[in-house]
C-alpha positions in Angstrom: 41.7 -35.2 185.6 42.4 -38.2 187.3 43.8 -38.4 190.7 42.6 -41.6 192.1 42.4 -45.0 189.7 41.1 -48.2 190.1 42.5 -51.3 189.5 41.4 -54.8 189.6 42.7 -56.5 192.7 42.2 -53.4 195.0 39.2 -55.8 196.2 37.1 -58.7 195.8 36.5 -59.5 192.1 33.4 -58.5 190.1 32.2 -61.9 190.0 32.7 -63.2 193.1 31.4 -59.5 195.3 28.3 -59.1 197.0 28.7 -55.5 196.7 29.5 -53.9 193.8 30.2 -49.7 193.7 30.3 -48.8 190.5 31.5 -45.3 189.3 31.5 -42.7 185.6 31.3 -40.2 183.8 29.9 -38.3 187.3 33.4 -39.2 188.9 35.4 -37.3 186.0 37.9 -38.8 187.0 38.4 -39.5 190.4 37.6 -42.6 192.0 38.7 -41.9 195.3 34.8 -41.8 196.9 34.1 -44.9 195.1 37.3 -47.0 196.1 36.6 -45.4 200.2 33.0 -46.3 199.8 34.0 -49.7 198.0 36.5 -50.6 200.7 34.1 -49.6 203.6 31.3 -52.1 202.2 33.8 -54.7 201.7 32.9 -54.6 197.8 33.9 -54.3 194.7 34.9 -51.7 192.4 33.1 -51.6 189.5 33.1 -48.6 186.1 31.0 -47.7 183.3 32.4 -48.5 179.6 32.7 -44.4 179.9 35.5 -44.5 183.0 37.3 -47.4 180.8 36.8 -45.9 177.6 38.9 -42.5 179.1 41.3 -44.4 180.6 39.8 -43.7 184.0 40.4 -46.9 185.2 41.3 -50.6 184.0 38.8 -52.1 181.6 38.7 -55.2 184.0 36.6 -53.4 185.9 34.5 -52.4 183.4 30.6 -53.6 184.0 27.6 -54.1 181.9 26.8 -55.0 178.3 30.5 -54.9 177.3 32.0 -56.2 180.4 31.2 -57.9 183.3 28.1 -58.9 184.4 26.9 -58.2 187.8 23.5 -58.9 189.4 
């Protein structure tokens, strides 16, 4: 079930945030409270190789060992 994706260029970019909200597997889907919360910080959106492995959301997004790297 997916009723709310995220894309790159809803926000700042992964590199250049200084927030990053990161959502997965837990969201099953739906990255509605993550974008809200995201937006609200003035962050980032950021996924798990999970959300971007199902087609949750673009693999652009993706972070950690297998995409970007965010500290």
């Amino acid at each position: 079930m997916v009723s709310s994706e995220a894309r790159e260029g809803d926000g700042p970019s992964l590199t250049e945030a200084a927030v990053v909200v990161c959502g997965g597997r837990g969201t099953n889907g739906d990255f509605s409270l993550v974008n809200q919360m995201a937006s609200t910080l003035g962050g980032a959106v950021g996924a798990t190789r999970v959300a971007a492995d199902e087609g949750w959301v673009d693999r652009a997004i993706q972070i950690g060992q297998t995409g970007e790297t965010v500290a």
